[in-house]
The first five atom37 places (N, CA, C, CB, O) and aatype in JSON, in Angstrom:
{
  "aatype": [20, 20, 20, 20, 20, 20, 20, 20, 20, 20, 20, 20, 20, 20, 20, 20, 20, 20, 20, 20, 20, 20, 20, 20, 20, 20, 20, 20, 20, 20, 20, 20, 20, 20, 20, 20, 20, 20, 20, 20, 20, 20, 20, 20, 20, 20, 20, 20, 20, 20, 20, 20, 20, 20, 20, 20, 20, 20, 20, 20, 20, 20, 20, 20, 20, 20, 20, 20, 20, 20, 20, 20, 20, 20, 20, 20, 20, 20, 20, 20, 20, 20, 20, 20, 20, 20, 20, 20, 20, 20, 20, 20, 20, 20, 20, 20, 20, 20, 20, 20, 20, 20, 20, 20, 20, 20, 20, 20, 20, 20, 20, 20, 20, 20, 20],
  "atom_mask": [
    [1, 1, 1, 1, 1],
    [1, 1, 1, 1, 1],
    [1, 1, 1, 1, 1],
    [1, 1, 1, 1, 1],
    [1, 1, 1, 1, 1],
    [1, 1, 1, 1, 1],
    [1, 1, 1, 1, 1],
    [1, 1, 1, 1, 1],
    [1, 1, 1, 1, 1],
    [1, 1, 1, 1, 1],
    [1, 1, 1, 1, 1],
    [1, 1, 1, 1, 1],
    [1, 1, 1, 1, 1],
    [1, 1, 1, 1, 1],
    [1, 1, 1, 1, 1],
    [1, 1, 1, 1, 1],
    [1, 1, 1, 1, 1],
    [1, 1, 1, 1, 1],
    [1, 1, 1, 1, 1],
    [1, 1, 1, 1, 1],
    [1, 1, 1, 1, 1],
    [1, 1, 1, 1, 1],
    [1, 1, 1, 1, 1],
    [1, 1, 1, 1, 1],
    [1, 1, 1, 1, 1],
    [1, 1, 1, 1, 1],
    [1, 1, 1, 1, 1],
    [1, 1, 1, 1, 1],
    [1, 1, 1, 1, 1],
    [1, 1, 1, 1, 1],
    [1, 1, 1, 1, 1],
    [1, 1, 1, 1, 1],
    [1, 1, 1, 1, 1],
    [1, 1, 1, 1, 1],
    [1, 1, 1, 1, 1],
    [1, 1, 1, 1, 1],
    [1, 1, 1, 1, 1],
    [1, 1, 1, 1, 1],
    [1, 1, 1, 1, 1],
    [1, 1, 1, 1, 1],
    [1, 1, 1, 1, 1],
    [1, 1, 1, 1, 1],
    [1, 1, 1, 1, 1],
    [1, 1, 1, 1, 1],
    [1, 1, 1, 1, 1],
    [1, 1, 1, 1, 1],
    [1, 1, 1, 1, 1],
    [1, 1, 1, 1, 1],
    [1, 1, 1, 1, 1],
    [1, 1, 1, 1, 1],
    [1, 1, 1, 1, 1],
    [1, 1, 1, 1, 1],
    [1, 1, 1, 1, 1],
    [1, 1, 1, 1, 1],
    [1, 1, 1, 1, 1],
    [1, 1, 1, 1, 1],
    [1, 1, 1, 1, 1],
    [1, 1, 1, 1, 1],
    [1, 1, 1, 1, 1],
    [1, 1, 1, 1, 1],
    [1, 1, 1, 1, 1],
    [1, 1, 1, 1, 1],
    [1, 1, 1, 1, 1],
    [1, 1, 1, 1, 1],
    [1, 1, 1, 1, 1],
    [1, 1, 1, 1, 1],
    [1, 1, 1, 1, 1],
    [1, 1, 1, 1, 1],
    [1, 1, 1, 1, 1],
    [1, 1, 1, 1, 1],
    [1, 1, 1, 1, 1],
    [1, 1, 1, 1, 1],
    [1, 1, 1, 1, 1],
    [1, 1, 1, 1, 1],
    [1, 1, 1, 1, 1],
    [1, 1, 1, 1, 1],
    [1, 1, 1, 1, 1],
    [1, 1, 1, 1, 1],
    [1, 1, 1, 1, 1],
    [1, 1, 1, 1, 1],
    [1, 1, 1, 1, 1],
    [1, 1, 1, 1, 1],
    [1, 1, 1, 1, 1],
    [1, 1, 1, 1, 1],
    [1, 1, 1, 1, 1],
    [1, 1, 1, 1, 1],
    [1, 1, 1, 1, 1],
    [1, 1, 1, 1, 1],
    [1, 1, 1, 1, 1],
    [1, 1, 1, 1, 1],
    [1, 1, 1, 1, 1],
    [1, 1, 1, 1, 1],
    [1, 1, 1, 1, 1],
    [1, 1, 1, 1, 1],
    [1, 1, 1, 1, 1],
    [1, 1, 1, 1, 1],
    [1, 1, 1, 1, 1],
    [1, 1, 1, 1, 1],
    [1, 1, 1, 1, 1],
    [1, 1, 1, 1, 1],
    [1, 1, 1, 1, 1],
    [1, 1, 1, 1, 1],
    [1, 1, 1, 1, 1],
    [1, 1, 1, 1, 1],
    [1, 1, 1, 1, 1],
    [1, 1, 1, 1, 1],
    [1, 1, 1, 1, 1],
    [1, 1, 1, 1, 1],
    [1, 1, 1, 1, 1],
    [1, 1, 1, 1, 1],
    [1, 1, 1, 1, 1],
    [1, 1, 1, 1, 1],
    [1, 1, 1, 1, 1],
    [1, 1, 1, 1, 1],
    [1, 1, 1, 1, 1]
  ],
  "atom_positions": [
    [[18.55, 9.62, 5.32], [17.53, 10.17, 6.2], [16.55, 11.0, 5.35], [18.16, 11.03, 7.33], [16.87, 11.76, 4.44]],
    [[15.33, 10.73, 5.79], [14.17, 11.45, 4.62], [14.64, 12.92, 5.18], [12.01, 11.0, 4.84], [15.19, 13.16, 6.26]],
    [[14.21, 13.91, 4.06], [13.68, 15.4, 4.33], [12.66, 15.92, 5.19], [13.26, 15.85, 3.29], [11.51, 15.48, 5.22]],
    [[12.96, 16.59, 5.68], [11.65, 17.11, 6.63], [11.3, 18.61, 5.64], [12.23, 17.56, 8.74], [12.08, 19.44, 5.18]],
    [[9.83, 18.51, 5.56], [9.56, 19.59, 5.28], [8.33, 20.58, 5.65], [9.68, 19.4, 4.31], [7.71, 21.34, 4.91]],
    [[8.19, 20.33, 7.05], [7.43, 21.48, 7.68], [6.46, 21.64, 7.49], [7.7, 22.48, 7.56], [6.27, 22.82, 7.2]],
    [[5.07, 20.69, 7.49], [4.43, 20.56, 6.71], [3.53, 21.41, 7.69], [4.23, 19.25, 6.12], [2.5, 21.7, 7.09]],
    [[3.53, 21.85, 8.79], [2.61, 22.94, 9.77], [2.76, 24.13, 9.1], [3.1, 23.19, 11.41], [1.76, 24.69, 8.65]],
    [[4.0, 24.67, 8.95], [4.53, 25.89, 8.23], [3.99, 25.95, 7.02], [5.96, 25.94, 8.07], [3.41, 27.0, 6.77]],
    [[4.02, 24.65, 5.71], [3.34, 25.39, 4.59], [1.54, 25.28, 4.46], [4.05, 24.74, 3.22], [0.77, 25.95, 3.77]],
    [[1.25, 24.11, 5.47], [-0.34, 24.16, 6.14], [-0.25, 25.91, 6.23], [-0.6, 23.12, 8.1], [0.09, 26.37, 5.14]],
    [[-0.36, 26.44, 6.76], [-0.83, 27.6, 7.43], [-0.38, 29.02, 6.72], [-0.3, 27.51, 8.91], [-0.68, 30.16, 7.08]],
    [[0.48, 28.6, 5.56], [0.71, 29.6, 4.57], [-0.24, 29.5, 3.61], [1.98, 29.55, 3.99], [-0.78, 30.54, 3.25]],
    [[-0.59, 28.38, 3.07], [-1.56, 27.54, 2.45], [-3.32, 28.61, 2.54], [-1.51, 25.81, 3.51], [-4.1, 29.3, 1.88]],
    [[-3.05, 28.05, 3.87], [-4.53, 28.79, 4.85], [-5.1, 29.85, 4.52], [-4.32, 29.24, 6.26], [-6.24, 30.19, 4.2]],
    [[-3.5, 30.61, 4.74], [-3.5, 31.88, 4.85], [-4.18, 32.55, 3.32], [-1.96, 32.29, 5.23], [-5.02, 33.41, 3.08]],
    [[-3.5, 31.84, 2.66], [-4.11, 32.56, 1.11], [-5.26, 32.34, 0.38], [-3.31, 32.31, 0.05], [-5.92, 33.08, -0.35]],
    [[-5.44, 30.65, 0.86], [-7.07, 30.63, 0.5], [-8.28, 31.28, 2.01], [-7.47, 28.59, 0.12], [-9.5, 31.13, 2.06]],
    [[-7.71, 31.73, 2.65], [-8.54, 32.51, 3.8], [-8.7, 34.2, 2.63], [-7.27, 32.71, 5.83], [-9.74, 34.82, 2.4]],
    [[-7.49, 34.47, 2.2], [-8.08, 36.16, 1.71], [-9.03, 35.36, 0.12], [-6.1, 37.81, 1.08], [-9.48, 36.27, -0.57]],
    [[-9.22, 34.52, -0.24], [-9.69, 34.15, -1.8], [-10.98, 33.77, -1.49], [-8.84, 32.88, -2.69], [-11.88, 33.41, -2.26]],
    [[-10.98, 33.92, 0.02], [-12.97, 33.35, 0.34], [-13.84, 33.73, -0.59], [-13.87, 34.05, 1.75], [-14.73, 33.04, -1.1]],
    [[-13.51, 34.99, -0.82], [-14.97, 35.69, -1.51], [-14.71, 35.03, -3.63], [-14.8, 38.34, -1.22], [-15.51, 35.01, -4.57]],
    [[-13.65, 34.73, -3.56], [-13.85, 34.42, -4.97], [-14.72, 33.27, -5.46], [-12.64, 34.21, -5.48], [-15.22, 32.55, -4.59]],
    [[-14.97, 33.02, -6.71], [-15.55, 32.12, -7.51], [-14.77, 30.73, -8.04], [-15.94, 32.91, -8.56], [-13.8, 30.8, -8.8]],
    [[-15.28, 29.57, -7.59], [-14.52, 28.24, -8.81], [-13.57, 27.63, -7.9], [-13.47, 28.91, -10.45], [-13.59, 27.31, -6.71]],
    [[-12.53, 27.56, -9.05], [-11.37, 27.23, -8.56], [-10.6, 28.0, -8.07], [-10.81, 26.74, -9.22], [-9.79, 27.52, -7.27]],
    [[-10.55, 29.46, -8.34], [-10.31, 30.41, -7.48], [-10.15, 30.37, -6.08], [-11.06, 31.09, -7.66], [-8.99, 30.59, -5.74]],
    [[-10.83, 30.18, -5.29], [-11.19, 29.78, -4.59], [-10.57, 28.37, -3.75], [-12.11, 29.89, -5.09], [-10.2, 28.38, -2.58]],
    [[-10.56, 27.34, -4.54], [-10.48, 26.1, -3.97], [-8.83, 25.72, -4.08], [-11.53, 25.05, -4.76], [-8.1, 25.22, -3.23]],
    [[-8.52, 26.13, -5.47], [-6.88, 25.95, -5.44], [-5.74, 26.74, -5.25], [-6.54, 25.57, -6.4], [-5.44, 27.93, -5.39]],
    [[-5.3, 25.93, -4.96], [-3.95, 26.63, -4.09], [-3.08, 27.31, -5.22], [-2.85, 25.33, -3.16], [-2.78, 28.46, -4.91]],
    [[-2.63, 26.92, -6.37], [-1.89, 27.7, -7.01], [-2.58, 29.06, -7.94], [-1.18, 26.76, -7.76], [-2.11, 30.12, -8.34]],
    [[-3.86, 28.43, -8.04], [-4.86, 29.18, -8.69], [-5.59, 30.21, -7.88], [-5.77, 28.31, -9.23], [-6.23, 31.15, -8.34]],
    [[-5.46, 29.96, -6.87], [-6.0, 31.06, -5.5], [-4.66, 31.96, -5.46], [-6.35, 30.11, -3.6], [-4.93, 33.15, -5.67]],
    [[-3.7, 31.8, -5.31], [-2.62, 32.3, -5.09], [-2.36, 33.35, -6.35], [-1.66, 31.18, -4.88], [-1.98, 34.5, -6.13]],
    [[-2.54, 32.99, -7.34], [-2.65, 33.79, -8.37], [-3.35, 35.07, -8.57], [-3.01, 33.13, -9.09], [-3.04, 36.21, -8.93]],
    [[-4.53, 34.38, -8.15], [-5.95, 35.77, -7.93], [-5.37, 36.76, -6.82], [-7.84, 35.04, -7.13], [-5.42, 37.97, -7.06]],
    [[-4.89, 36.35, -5.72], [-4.87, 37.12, -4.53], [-3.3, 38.03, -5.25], [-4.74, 35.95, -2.77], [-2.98, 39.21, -5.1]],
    [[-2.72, 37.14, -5.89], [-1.21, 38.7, -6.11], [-1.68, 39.71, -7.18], [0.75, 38.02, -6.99], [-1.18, 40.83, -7.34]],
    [[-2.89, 39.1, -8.04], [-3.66, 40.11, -9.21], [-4.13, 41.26, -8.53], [-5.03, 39.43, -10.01], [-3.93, 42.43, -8.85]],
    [[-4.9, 40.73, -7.38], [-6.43, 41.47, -6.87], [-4.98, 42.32, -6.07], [-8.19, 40.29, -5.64], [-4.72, 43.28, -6.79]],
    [[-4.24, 42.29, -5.17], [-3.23, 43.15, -4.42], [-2.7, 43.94, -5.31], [-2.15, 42.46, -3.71], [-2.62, 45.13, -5.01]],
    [[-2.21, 43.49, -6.63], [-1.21, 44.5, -7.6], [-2.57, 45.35, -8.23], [-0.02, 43.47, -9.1], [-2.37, 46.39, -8.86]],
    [[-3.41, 45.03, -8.09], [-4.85, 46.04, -8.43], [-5.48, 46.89, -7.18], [-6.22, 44.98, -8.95], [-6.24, 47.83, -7.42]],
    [[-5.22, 46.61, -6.16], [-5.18, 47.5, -5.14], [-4.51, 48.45, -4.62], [-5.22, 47.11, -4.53], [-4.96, 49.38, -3.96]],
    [[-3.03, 48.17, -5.02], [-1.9, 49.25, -5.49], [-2.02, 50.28, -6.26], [-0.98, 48.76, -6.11], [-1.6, 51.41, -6.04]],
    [[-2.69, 49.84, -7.32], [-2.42, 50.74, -8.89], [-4.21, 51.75, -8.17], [-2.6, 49.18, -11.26], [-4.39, 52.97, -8.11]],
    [[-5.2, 50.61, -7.78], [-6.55, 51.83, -7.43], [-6.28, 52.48, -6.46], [-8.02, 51.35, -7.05], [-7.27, 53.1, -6.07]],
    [[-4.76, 52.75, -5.42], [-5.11, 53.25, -4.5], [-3.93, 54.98, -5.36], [-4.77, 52.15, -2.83], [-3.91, 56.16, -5.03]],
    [[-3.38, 54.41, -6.17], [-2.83, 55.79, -6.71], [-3.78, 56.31, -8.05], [-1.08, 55.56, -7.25], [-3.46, 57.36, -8.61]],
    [[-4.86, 55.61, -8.47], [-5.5, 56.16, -9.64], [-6.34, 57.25, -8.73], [-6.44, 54.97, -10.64], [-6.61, 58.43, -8.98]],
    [[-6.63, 56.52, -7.72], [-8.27, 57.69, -7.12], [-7.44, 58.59, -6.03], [-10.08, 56.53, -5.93], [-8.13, 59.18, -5.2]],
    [[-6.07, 58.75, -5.97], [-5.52, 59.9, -6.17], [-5.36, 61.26, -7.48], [-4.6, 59.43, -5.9], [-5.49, 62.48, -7.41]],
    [[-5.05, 60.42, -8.48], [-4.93, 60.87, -9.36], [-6.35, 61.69, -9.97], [-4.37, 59.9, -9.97], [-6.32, 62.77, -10.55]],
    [[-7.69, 60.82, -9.65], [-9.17, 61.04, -9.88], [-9.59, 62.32, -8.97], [-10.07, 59.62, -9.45], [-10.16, 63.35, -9.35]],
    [[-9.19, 62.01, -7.77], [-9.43, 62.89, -7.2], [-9.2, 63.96, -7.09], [-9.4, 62.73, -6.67], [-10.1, 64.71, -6.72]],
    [[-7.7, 64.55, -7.42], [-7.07, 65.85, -7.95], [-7.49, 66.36, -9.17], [-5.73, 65.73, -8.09], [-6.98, 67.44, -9.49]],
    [[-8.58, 65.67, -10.22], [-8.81, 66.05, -11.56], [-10.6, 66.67, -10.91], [-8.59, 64.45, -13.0], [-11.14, 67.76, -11.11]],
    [[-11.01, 65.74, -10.29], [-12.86, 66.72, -10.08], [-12.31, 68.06, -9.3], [-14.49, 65.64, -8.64], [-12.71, 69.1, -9.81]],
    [[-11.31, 68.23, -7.93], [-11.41, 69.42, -7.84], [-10.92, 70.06, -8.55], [-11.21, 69.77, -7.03], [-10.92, 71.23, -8.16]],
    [[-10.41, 69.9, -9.59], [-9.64, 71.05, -10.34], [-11.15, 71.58, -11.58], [-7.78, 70.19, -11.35], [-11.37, 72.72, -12.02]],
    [[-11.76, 70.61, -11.79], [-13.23, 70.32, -12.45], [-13.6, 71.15, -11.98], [-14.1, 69.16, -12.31], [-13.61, 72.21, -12.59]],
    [[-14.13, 71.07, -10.57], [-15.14, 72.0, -9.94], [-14.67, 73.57, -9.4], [-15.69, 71.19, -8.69], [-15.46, 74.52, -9.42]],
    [[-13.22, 73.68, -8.9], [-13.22, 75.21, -9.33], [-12.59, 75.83, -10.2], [-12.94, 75.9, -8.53], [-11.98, 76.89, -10.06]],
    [[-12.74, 74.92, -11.49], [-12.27, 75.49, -12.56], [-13.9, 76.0, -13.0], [-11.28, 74.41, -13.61], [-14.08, 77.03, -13.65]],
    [[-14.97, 75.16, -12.59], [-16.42, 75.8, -12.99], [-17.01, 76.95, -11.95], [-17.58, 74.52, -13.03], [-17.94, 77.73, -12.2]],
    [[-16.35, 76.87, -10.9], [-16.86, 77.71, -9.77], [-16.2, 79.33, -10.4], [-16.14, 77.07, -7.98], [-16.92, 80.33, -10.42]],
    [[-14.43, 79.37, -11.0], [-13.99, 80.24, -10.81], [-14.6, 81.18, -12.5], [-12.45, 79.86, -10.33], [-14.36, 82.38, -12.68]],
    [[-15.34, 80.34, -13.51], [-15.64, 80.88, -14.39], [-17.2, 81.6, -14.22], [-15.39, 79.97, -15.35], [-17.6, 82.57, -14.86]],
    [[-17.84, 80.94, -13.33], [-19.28, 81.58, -12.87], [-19.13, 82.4, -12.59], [-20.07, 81.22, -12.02], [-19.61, 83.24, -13.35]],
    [[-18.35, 83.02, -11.27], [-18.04, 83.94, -10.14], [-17.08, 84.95, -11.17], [-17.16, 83.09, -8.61], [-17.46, 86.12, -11.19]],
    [[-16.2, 84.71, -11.79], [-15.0, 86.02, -12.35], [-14.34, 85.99, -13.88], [-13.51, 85.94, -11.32], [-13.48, 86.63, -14.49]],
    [[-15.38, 84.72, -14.18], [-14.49, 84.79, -15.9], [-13.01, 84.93, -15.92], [-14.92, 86.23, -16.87], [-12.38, 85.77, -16.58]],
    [[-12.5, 83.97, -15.1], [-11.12, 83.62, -15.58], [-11.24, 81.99, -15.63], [-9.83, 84.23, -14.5], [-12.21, 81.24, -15.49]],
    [[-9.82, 81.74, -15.89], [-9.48, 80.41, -16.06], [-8.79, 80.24, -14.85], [-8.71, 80.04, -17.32], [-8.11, 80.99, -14.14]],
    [[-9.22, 78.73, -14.76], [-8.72, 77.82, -14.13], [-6.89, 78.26, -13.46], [-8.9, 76.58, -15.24], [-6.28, 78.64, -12.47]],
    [[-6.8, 78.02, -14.29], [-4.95, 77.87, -14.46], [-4.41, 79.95, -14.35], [-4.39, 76.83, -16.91], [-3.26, 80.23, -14.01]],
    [[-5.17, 80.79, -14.61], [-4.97, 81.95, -13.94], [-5.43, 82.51, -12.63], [-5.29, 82.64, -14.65], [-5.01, 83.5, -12.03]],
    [[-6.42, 81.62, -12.3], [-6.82, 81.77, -10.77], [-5.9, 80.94, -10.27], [-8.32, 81.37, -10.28], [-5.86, 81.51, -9.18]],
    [[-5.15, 80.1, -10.15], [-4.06, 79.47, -9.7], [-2.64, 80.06, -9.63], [-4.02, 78.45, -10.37], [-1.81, 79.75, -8.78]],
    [[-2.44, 80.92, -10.59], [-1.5, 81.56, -10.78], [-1.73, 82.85, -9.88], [-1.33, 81.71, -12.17], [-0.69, 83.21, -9.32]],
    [[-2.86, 83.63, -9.61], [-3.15, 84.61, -8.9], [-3.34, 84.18, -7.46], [-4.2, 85.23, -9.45], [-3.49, 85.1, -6.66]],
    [[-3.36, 82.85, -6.97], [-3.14, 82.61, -5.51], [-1.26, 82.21, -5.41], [-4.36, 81.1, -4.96], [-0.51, 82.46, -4.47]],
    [[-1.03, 81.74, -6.33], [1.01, 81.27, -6.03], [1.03, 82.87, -5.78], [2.5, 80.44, -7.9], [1.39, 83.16, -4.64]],
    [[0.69, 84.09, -6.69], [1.47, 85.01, -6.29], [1.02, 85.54, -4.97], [1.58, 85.95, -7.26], [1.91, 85.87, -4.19]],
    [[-0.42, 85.7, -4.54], [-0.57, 86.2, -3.17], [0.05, 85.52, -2.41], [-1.76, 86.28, -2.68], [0.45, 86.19, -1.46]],
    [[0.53, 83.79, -2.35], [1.17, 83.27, -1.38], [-0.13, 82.73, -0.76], [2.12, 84.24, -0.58], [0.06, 82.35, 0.39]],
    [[-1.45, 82.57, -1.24], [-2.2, 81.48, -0.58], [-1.91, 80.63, -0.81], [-3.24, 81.32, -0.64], [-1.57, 80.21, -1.91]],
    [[-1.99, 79.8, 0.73], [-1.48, 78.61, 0.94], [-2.56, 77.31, 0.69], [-0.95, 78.7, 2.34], [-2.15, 76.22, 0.29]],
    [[-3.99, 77.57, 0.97], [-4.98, 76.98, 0.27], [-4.46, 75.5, -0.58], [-5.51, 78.15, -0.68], [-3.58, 75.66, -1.43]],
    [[-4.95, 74.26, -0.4], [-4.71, 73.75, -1.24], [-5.92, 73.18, -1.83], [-3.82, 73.09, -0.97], [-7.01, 73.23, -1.27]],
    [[-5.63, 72.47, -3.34], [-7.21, 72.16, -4.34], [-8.4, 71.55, -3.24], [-6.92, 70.61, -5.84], [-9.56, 71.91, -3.05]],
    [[-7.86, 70.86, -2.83], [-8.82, 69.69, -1.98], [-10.07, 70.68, -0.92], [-7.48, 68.51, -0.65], [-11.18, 70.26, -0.61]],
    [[-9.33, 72.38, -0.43], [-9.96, 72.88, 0.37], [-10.58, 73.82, -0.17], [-9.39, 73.14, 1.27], [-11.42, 74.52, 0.4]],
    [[-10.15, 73.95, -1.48], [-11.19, 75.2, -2.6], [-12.7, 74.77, -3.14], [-10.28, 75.5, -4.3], [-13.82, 75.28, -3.19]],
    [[-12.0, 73.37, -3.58], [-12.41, 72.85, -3.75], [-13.95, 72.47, -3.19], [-11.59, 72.48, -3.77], [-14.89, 72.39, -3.98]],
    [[-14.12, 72.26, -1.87], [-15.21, 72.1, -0.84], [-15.78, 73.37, -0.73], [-14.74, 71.6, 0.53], [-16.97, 73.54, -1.0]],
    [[-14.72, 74.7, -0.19], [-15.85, 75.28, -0.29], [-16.58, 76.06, -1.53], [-15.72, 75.97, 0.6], [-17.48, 76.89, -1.45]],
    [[-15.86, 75.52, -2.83], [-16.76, 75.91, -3.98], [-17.98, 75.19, -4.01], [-16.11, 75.72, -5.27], [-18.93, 75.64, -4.64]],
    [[-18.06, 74.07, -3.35], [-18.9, 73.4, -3.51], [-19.94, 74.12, -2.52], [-18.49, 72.05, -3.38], [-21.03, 74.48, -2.94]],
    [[-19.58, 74.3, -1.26], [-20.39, 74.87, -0.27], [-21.09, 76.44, -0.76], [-19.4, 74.99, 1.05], [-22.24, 76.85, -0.55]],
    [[-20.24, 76.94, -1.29], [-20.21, 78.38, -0.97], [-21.17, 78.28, -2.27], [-18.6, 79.4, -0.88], [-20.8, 77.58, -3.21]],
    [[-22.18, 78.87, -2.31], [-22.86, 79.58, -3.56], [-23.39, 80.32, -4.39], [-23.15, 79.53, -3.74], [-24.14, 80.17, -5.36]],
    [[-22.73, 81.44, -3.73], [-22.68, 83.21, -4.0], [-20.79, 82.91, -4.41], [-23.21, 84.67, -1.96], [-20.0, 82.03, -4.07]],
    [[-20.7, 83.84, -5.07], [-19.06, 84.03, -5.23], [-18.39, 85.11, -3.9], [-18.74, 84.9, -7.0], [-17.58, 86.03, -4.02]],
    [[-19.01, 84.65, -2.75], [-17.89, 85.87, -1.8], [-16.83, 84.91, -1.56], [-18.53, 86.66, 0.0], [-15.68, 85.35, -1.62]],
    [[-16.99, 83.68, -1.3], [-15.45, 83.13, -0.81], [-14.58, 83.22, -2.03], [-15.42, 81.42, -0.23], [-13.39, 83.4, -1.81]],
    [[-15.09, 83.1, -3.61], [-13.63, 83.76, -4.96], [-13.33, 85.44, -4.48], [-14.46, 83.88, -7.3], [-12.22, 85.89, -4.78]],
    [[-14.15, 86.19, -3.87], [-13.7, 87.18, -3.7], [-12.7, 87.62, -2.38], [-14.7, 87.76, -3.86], [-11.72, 88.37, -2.36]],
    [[-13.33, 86.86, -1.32], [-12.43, 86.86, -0.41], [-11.07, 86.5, -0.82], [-12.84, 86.12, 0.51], [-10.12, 87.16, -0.41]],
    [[-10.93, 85.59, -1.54], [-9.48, 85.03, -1.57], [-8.75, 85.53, -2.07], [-9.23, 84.03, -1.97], [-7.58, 85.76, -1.74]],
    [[-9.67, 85.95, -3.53], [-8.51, 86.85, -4.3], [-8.32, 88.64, -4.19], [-8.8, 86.56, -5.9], [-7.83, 89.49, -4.94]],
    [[-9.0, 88.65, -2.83], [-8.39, 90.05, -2.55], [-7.4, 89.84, -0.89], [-9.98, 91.39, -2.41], [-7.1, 90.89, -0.33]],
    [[-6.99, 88.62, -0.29], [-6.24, 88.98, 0.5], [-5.09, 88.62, -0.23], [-6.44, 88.53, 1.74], [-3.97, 88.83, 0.24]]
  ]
}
């Protein structure tokens, strides 16, 4: 008795992968093992950019009030950090961050580091 092998089921898996490879170029595009290829590259590269521009993103705010906190009080970076662990501000980079950006007088470095 011949094999059956489902040929709706791998139709539509098939589909499925040259449906996400639309936007590519060539054979990319057109073949199935070669489409299939691109689409597990372009995903394992969507993985790795979705933890780099984490990583990116924790380095500009530390950038920007590491420049905010030397305008406003002539310290460093890494001692204005150390002087909020000990007050116990809870503040995190992402929200200093903004309003260093906002703020452009130094009262919000002063506010903070006197409560």
């Amino acid at each position: 008795m011949p094999r059956s092998k489902n040929i709706v089921a791998s139709k539509k898996r098939r589909k499925k992968i040259l449906k996400h490879v639309k936007g590519c170029y060539g054979a990319k595009r057109r073949s199935y093992t070669i489409a299939k290829n691109t689409l597990e590259k372009s995903l394992l590269n969507a993985y790795i950019g979705r933890k780099r521009k984490k990583r990116d993103y924790r380095r500009l705010w530390i950038l920007r009030i590491n420049a905010y906190v030397r305008k406003f009080s002539k310290i460093s970076y890494s001692k204005f950090i150390y002087l909020l662990k000990k007050k116990n501000n809870k503040l995190n980079r992402k929200v200093i961050s903004y309003f260093s950006t906002e703020c452009k007088t130094g009262l919000f470095l002063k506010r903070i580091l006197k409560s």
